[in-house]
C-alpha positions in Angstrom: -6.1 -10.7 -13.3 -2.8 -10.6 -12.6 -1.2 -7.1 -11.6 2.0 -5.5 -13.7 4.8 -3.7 -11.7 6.6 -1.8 -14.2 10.7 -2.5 -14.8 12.1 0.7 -13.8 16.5 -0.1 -15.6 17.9 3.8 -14.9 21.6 4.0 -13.5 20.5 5.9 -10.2 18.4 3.5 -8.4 17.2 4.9 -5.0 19.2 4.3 -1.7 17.3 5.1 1.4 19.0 2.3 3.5 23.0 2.4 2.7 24.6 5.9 3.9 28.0 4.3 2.8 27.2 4.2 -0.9 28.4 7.5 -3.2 26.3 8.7 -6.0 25.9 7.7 -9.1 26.8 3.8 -8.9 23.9 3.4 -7.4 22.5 6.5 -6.6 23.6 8.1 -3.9 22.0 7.6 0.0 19.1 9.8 0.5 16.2 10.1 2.8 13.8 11.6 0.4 10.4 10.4 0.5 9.3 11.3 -2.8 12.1 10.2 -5.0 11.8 10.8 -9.0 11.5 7.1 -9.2 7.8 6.9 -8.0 6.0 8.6 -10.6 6.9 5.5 -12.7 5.5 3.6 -10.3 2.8 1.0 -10.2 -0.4 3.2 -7.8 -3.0 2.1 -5.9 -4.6 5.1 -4.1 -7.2 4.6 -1.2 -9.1 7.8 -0.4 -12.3 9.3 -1.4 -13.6 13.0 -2.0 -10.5 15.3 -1.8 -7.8 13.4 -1.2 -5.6 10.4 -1.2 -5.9 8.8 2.3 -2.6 6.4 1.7 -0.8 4.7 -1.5 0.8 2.1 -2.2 3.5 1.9 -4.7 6.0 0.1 -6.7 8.7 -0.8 -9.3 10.7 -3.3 -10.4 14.6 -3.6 -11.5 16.5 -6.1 -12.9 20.4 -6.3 -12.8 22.3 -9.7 -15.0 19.9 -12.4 -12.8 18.9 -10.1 -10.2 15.2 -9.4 -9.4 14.2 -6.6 -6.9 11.2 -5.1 -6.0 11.1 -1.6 -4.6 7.8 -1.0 -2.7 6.4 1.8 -0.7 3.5 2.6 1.7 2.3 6.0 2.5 -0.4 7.2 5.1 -0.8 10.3 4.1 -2.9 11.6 6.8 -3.2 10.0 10.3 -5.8 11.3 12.6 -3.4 11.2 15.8 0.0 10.3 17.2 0.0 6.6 18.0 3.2 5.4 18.7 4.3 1.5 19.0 0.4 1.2 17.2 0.2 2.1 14.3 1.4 -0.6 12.1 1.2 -2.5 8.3 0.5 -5.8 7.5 2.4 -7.4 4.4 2.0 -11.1 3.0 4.1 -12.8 0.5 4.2 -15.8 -1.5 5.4 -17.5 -4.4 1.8 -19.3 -5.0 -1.9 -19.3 -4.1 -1.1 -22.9 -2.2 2.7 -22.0 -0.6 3.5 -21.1 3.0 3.5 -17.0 3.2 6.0 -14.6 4.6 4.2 -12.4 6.9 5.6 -9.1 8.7 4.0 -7.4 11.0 6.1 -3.6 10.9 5.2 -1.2 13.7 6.4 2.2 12.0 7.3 4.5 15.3 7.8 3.7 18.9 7.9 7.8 20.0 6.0 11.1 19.2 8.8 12.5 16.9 9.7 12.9 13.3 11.2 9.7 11.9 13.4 9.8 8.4 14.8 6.5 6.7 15.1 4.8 10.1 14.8 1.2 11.0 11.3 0.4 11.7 10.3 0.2 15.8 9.5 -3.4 15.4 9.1 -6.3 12.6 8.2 -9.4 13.3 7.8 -12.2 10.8 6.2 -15.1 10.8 3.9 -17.4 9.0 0.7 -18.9 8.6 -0.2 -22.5 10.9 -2.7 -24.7 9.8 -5.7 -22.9 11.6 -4.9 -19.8 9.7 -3.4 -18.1 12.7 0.2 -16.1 12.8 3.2 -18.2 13.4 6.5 -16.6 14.3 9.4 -17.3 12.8 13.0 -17.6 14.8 13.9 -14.5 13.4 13.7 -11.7 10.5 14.7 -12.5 7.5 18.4 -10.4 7.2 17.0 -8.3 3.9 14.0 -7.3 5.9 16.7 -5.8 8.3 18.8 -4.2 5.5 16.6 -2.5 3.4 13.1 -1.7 5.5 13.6 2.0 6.3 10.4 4.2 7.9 9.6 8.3 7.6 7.4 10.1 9.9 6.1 13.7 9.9 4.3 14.2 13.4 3.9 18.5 13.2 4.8 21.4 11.4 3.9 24.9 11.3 2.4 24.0 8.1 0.1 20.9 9.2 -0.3 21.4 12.7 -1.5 18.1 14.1 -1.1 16.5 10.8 0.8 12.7 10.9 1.7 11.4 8.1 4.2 7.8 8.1 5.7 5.8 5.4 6.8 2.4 4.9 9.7 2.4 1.6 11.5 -1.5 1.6 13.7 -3.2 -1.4 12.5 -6.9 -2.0 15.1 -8.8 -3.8 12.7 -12.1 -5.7 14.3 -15.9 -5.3 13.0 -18.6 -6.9 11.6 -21.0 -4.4 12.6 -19.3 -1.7 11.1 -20.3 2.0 8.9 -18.4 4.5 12.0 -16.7 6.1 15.2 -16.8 4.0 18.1 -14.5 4.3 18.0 -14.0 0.5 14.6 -12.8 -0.3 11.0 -13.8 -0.7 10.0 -16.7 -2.9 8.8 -16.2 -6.6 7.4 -18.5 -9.2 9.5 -20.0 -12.1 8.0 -17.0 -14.4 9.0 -14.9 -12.0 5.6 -14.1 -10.7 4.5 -13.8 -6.8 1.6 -12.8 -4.6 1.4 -9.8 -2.1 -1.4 -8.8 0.4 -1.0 -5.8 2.4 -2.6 -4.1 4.9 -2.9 -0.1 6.7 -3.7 0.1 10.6 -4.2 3.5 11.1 -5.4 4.7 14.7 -7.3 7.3 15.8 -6.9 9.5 19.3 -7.3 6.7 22.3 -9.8 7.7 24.7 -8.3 9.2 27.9 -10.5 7.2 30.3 -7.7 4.6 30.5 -6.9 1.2 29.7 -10.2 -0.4 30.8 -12.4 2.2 28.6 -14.7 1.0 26.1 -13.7 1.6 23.2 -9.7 2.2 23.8 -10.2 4.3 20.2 -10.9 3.5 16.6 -8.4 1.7 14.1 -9.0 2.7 9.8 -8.0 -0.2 8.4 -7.7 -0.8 5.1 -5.8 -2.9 2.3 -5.7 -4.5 -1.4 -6.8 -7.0 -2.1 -10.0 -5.8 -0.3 -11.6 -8.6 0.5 -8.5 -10.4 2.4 -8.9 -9.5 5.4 -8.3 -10.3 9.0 -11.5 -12.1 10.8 -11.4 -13.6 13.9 -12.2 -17.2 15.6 -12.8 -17.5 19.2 -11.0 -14.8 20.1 -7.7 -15.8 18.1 -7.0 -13.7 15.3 -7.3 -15.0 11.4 -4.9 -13.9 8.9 -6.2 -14.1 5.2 -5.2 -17.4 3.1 -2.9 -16.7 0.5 -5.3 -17.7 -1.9 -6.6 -14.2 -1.4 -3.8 -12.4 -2.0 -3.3 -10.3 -5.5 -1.0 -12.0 -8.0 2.1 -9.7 -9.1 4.6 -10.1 -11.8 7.1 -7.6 -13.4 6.7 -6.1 -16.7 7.9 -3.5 -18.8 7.9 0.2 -18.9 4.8 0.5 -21.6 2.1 -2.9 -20.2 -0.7 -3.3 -22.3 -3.8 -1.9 -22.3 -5.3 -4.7 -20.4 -2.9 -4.6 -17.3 -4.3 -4.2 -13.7 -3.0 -1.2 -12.1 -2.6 0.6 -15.4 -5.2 2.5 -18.1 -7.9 4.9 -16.9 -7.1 7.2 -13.6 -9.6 10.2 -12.8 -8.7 12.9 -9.9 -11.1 15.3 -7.9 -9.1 18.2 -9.8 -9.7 16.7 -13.0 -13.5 16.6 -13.1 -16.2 18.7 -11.4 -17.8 22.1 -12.6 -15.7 25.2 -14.5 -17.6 27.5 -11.5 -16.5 29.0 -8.4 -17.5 27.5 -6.3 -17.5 23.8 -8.3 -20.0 22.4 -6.1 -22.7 25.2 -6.5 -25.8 23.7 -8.3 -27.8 27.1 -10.5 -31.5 26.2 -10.8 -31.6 28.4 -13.0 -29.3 28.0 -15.5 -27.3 25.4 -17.6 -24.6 23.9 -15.1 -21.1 22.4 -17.2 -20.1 19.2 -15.9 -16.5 17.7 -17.0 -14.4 14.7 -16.4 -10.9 14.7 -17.6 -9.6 10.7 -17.4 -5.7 10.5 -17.5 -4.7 7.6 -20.0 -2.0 6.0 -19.0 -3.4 2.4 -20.9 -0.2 2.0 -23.2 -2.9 3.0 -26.2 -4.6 6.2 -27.9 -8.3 6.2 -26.8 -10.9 6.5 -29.9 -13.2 9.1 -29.5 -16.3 7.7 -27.0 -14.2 5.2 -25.9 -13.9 6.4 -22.6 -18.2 6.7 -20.3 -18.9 8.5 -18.0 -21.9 8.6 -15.3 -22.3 11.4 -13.6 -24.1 11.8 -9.8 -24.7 14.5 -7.0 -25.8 14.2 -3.6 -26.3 16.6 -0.9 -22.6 18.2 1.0 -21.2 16.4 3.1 -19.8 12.7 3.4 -20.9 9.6 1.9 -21.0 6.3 2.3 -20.2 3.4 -0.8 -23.0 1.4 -0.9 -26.5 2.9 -1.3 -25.5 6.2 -1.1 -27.8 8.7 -1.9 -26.7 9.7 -5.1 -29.1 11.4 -7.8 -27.9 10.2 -11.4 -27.7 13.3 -14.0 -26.3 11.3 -17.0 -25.8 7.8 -17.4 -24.0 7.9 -20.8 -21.5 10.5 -21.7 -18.2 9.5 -23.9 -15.0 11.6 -24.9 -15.4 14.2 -27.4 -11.9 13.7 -29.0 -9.8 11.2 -29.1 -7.4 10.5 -25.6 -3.1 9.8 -26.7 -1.5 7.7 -24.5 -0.1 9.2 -21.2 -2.0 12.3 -21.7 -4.7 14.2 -20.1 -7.4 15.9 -21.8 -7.6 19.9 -22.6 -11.1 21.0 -22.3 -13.6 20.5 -25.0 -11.7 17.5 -25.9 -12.7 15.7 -22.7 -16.3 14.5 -21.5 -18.2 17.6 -20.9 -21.8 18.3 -20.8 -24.2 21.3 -19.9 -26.9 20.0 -18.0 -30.3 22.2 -16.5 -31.8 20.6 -13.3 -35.3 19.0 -13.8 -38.1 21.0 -12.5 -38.6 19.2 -9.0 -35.0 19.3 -8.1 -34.4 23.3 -9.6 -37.8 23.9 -7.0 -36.2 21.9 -4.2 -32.9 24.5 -4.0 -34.6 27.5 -4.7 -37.2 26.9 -1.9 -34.2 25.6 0.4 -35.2 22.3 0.7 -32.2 20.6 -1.1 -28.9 23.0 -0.4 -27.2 24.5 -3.4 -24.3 23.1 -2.7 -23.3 19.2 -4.0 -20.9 16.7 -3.9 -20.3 15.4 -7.4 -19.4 11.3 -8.3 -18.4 10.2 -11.7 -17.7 6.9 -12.4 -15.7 5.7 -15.5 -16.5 2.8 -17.2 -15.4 1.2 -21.2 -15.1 -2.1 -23.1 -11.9 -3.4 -22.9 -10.4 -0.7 -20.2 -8.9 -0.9 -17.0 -9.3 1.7 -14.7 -7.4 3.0 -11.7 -9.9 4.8 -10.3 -13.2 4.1 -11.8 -15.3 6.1 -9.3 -14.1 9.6 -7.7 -16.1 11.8 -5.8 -14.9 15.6 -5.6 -16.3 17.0 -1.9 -13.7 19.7 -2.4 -13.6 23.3 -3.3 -12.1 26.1 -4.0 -13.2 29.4 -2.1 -12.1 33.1 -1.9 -11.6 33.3 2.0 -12.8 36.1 4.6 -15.7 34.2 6.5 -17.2 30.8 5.3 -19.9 29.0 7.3 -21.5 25.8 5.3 -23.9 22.9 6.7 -22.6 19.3 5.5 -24.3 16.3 5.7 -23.3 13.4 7.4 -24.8 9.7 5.7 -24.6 6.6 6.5 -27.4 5.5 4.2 -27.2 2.1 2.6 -24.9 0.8 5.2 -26.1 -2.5 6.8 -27.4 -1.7 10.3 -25.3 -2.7 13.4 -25.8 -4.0 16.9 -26.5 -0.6 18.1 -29.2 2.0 18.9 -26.9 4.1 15.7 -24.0 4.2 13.9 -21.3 6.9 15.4 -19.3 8.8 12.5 -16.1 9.9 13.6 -14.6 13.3 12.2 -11.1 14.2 11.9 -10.5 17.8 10.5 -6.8 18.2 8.8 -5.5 21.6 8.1 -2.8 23.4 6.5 -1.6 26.7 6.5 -4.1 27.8 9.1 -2.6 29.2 12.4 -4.5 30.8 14.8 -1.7 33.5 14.6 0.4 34.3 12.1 4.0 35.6 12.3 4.5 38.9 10.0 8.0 38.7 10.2 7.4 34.4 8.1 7.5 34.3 5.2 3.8 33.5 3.8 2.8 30.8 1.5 1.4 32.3 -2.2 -1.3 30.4 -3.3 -0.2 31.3 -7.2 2.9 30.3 -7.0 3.5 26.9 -5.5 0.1 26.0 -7.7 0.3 27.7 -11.0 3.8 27.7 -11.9 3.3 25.5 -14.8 0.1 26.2 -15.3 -1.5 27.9 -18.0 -4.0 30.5 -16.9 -6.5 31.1 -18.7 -8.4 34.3 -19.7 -11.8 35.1 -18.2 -14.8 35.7 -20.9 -15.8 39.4 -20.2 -13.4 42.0 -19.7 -11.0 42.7 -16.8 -8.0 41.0 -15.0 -8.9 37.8 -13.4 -8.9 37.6 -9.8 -5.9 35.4 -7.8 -8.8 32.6 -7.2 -10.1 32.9 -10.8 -6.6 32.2 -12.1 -6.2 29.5 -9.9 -9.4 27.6 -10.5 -8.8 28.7 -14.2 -5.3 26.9 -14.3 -5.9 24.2 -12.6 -9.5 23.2 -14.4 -7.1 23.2 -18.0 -3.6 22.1 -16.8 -2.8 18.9 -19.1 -0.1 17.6 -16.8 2.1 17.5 -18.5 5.2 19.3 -17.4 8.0 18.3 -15.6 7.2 20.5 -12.2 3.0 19.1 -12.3 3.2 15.8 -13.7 -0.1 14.7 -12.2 -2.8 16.0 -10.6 -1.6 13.9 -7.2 1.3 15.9 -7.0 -0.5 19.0 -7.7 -2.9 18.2 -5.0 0.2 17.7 -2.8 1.7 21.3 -4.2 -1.9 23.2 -3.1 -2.3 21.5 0.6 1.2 22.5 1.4 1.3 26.0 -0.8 -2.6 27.3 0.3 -4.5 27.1 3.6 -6.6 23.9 3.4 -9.3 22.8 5.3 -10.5 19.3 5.4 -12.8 16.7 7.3 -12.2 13.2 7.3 -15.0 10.8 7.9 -14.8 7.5 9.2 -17.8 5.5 10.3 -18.3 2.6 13.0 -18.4 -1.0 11.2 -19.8 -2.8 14.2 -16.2 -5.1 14.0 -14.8 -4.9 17.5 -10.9 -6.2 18.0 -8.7 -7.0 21.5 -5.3 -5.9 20.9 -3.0 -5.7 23.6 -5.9 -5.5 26.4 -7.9 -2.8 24.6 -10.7 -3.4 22.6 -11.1 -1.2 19.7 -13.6 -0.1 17.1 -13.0 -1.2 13.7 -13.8 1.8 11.1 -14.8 2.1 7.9 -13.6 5.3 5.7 -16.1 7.5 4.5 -15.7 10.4 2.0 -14.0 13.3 2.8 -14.8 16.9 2.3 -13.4 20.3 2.7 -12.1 23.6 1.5 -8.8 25.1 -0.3 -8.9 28.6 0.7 -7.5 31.9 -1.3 -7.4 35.4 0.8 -6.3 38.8 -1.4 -5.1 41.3 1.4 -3.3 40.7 4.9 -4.5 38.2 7.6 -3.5 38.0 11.4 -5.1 34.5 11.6 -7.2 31.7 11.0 -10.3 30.5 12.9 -12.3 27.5 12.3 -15.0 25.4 14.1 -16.8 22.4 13.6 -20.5 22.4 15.0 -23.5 20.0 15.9 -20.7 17.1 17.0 -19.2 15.8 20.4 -15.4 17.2 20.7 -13.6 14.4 22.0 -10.0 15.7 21.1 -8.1 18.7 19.6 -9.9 18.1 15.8 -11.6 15.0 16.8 -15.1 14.5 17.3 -17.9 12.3 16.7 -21.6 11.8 15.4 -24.2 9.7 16.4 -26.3 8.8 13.0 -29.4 7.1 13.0 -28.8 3.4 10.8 -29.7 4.5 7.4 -30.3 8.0 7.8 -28.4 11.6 7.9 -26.9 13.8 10.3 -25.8 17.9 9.9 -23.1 19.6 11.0 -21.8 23.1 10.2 -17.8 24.3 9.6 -16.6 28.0 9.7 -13.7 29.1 9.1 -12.6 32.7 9.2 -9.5 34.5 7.6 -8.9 37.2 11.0 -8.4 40.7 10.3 -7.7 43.7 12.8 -10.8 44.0 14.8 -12.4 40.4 14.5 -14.0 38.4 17.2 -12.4 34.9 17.5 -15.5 32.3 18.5 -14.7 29.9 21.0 -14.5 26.4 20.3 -16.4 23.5 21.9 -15.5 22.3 25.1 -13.7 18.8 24.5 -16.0 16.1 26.4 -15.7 12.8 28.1 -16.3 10.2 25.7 -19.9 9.0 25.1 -20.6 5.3 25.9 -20.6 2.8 23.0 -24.2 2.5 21.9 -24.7 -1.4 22.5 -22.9 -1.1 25.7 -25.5 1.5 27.1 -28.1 -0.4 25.9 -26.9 -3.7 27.5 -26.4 -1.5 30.7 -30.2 -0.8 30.2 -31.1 -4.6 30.3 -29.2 -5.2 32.9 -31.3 -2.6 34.9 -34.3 -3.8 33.9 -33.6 -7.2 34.7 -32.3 -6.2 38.4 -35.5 -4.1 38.6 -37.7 -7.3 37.6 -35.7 -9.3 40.3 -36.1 -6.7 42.8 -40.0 -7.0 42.3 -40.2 -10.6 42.3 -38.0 -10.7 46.2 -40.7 -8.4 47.4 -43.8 -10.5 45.9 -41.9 -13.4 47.3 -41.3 -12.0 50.7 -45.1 -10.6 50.6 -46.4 -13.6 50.1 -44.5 -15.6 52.5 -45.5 -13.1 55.3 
C-alpha cells in the first residue's frame, strides 16, 4: 500500500539551511528542531513501552511545478556518545526496478552539541549488480545544500542523554538519475520509493580495538524487512524492490492511507490508578484505551477493537512474549470525530476482576502486583499507526522506590550461544545527585498540566500534586494548542518532572565488521521506567540498578537463559537532610561473548585430547 505524505502549502516554509534568507518569504532561517510544521507531518514512531525511541517524519510542498519533500529523522535517545559512528541509511528511487540513490550520513564527528550543521560525512552512491554499495563521483549538490544535523550530547537536565537528528529538503525530478544536482528521481504520477535506516551505537568496550565485541549497534528502519545482510564478508544493501512506495497527497488522505488513521500512546491507555500498573486481586481493575483518530472519517461506535494483555514488569520481547490475554474483544463506547481523542467513558473502557488462579498467584506473591499492560488495536477497513503499544511506565509519588523487573527474552529464536545477553541503558531526567538551591526547579504541574483539565477526585478533599497530574493527563483530549498530542506531552513531562527510564536491547546473534571492529547487532526490547512527583524539598537524587554487570556509567548487561527470564531491581531515592546515599556497582571489565567462551572451551579440550594422545604415543613407542 502505498504511503501518503501530506501537502503542507503555508507561506512560512521552514529554513534550517539558508541563514541569508529573511522571514516571512520563506520563513525566516532557524535552527529549531521542532518547528510547528511537524505536527502536520506524516509519523512513523519506533519505540516500545514508554517512549518513542526515534521518528521519522515528513511533508510535502508544492510551488507552480515545484515538488519538495521535507523529511526528518530523530533519535531520541542514544545510549552513548559515538562520534564519526553513528550514522543513517537513506535509499531513493523513482521505481521498484530503477537504479537507487543511496547516502550514507554520519551525523557528528566530535563529543559536542551540534545545531543545523552540515553533516560530518555523506557519501552517496548506488547499488552494482551484486547488490553491494557503489560510490558515486560525488554528492549530489542539493544533498549539500539543504542536509543540516542537531545534536544534544548533555544537559543538566538529561545528564548522559544523546539525542541527534537528521532534518533534509528533497526537491522531486521526474526521471532524474542516481546522483543529479537537481534532485532525486520520481515517477510520472509523481510517486517514489524511500528506505531508511537508524544505526544507533552503544558505549564501545574499553579493551581496545581487537575486543570482542567492539559494542552493540540498535538498528532499526521502515520498511522492516529491507534490511542489510551480508555475503562473504561484503555487505548487502536491500533491493529497491523492498523499499516503501511514497507519493504526496493532501492535507485530509482518506481513511485507507498508510501512515494515517488509528494512533494509540502509553498515556492514552492503561489503568485510572496510581500506580497504573498495580493489579488489585481483590477488586474490579478499569482498563482504558483512548485511540487518536486522525483517519480523515468519524468512527461509528465499536468501530474501533481492542485486545487487552498483561505480563509480569519488566521488558518484553515481540514475538512470544509472555502475555496473559484479559479481553479479546472490546469496541468504543461512542462514536470517535475525526482528529480527536476520546474523553473517558466515550472511549474503550472496561472493569475487569482477575480469575481466581491469577488473584491467588499475587496475593501469595507468586506473580508480582505490578504489570505491564499491551493493547493492540485492530478494525475492518482501518489503518493504524500504532496498532500495538505497551505502557511499562508509571507514575509514582517519589521519596524511596525499590521494584524488581523482569527481564524476557521468551519467544525469541535461540542463538549460537550458551544465552542471550540483554543490554540495559537507564536514561534520566531531572535527577542530579545534587541539586543547586539557588536553580531554579522544574514543577511537575506546570510544564504538564497547563492545558490540562484536572479533574476532581470522588471523596472529599483537595487532590494531591500526583493525583492532579495522573488525573489530567488520564482525560486530556489533546486538543489544545500548547498539548496537541500525547508525544509532545510525553516530551513536556521528561523534560518538566524527574524521569527514570531503562532501555532494553537484546543480542540478535547478527555479528557485523565495520571499520576493524566487529560488533553486535541488537534488537530493541521494551522499555520501562518511572516519572516521578516529590511534595516538599529535595537535596538529590539516587538511583541504582541491581542483579546486572555495570559495564559503563548507566550501562550494563544481562545474561538470559534462551527462552526464559531474568530479575533485576531499580531504586531510586528522592535525598533529604540525613539520608544515606548507597553506593553504586563497581563498573567491570566486559564479560566474554558467550560463543566465544565456549569455542575457547573446545579449543581446550581439543588441546587436552592432543596432549593425551602425544603421551600414549610416546608411551607406547618407549
Amino acid at each position: 500500500m502505498s504511503i501518503c505524505i501530506p501537502l503542507v502549502n503555508g507561506p512560512n516554509l521552514p529554513n534550517w539551511w539558508d541563514p541569508s534568507v529573511v522571514f516571512p518569504a520563506p520563513r525566516g532561517y532557524s535552527t529549531e528542531l521542532d518547528l510547528p510544521f511537524w505536527p502536520q507531518a506524516y509519523r512513523r514512531p519506533f519505540g516500545k513501552g514508554t517512549a518513542e525511541e526515534a521518528m521519522f517524519m515528513a511533508f510535502g510542498h508544492i510551488a507552480k511545478d515545484n515538488r519538495s519533500l521535507y523529511l526528518a529523522w530523530h533519535v531520541r535517545f542514544a545510549p552513548a556518545s559515538s562520534p564519526d559512528r553513528d550514522r543513517l541509511y537513506v535509499g531513493f528511487t523513482a521505481s521498484a526496478t530503477s537504479a537507487p540513490l543511496l547516502l550514507e550520513i554520519t551525523i557528528y564527528a566530535e563529543d559536542a552539541s551540534v545545531a543545523a550543521e552540515p553533516a560530518a560525512r555523506i557519501v552517496a552512491g548506488t547499488l552494482d549488480a551484486q547488490g553491494q554499495f557503489q560510490p558515486l563521483p560525488r554528492v549530489p549538490a542539493w544533498t549539500e545544500r539543504t542536509t543540516r544535523v542537531w545534536r544534544a550530547p548533555t544537559s543538566n537536565l538529561a545528564p548522559a542523554v544523546n539525542l541527534w537528528a537528521v532534518q533534509m529538503q528533497v526537491p522531486l525530478v521526474a526521471d532524474a538519475a542516481p546522483g543529479e544536482d537537481a534532485g532525486i528521481g520520481v515517477d510520472a504520477d509523481g510517486s517514489f520509493r524511500m528506505w531508511y535506516c537508524f544505526d544507533i551505537y552503544t558505549p564501545l568496550n574499553p579493551a581496545g580495538s581487537s575486543a570482542d565485541p567492539a559494542g552493540g549497534i540498535l538498528r532499526f528502519g521502515f520498511p522492516q524487512d529491507a534490511r542489510f545482510s551480508t555475503d562473504r564478508g561484503q555487505r548487502i544493501w536491500p533491493a529497491p524492490s523492498r523499499y516503501a512506495d511514497y507519493h504526496l497527497g493532501s492535507q485530509n488522505p482518506p481513511s485507507d492511507v498508510g501512515g494515517y488513521g488509528i494512533s494509540l500512546h502509553w498515556l492514552t491507555m492503561g489503568t485510572p490508578g496510581i500506580p497504573a500498573s498495580e493489579v488489585d486481586p481483590d477488586r474490579p481493575n478499569t482498563l482504558f484505551a483512548r485511540p487518536t483518530n486522525h483517519s480523515g472519517a468519524q468512527l461509528a461506535e465499536g468501530q474501533v477493537r481492542a485486545r487487552f494483555a498483561i505480563a509480569n514488569w519488566g521488558s518484553v520481547c515481540d514475538a512470544g512474549a509472555p502475555w496473559t490475554v484479559i479481553r479479546e474483544d472490546e469496541g468504543n463506547r461512542a462514536p470517535l470525530p475525526d482528529r480527536a481523542t476520546p474523553v473517558p467513558g466515550k472511549d474503550i473502557r472496561f472493569d475487569w476482576i482477575l480469575p481466581a488462579d491469577l488473584a491467588d498467584a499475587i496475593r501469595r506473591g507468586m506473580r508480582p502486583r505490578y504489570q505491564c499492560l499491551c493493547v493492540d488495536l485492530s478494525g475492518a477497513g482501518l489503518t493504524f499507526v500504532s496498532p500495538t503499544v505497551y505502557r511499562n511506565m508509571d507514575i509514582l509519588g517519589a521519596s524511596s522506590i525499590s521494584r524488581e523487573a523482569e527481564i524476557s527474552v521468551v519467544g525469541l529464536a535461540p542463538i549460537v550461544s550458551k544465552h542471550r545477553d540483554v543490554y540495559l541503558a537507564v536514561e534520566v531526567y531531572n535527577m542530579p545527585e545534587q541539586i543547586d538551591p539557588a536553580a531554579p526547579q522544574p514543577r511537575a504541574a506546570l510544564p504538564v498540566t497547563r492545558g490540562l483539565a484536572a479533574i476532581a477526585r470522588a471523596n472529599d478533599g483537595e487532590p494531591s500534586e500526583l493525583e492532579q497530574q495522573v488525573n489530567s493527563l488520564n482525560a486530556y483530549a489533546y486538543d489544545q494548542g500548547i498539548v496537541p498530542n500525547p508525544e509532545v506531552a510525553q516530551l513536556m513531562i521528561d523534560t518538566g518532572i524527574p524521569t527514570y527510564r531503562v532501555h532494553c536491547y537484546h543480542d540478535t546473534g547478527e555479528r557485523e565488521v565495520i571499520d576493524g571492529r566487529r560488533y553486535v547487532i541488537l534488537g530493541l526490547q521494551s522499555s520501562f521506567g518511572y516519572h516521578l512527583v516529590h511534595e516538599g524539598d529535595v537535596l538529590g537524587w539516587s538511583h541504582r540498578l541491581r542483579g546486572a554487570i555495570r559495564l559503563a556509567d548507566r550501562f550494563y548487561v544481562l545474561p538470559v537463559t534462551h527462552h526464559g527470564v531474568a530479575r533485576i531491581t531499580t531504586s531510586i531515592q528522592a535525598l533529604e537532610p540525613g539520608d544515606m546515599v548507597e553506593p553504586d556497582e563497581p563498573i567491570q571489565p566486559w564479560p566474554a561473548p558467550a560463543s566465544a567462551s565456549g569455542n575457547r572451551r573446545w579449543w581446550w579440550l581439543l588441546a587436552l585430547l592432543f596432549l593425551v594422545l602425544v603421551i600414549n604415543r610416546c608411551g607406547i613407542a618407549g
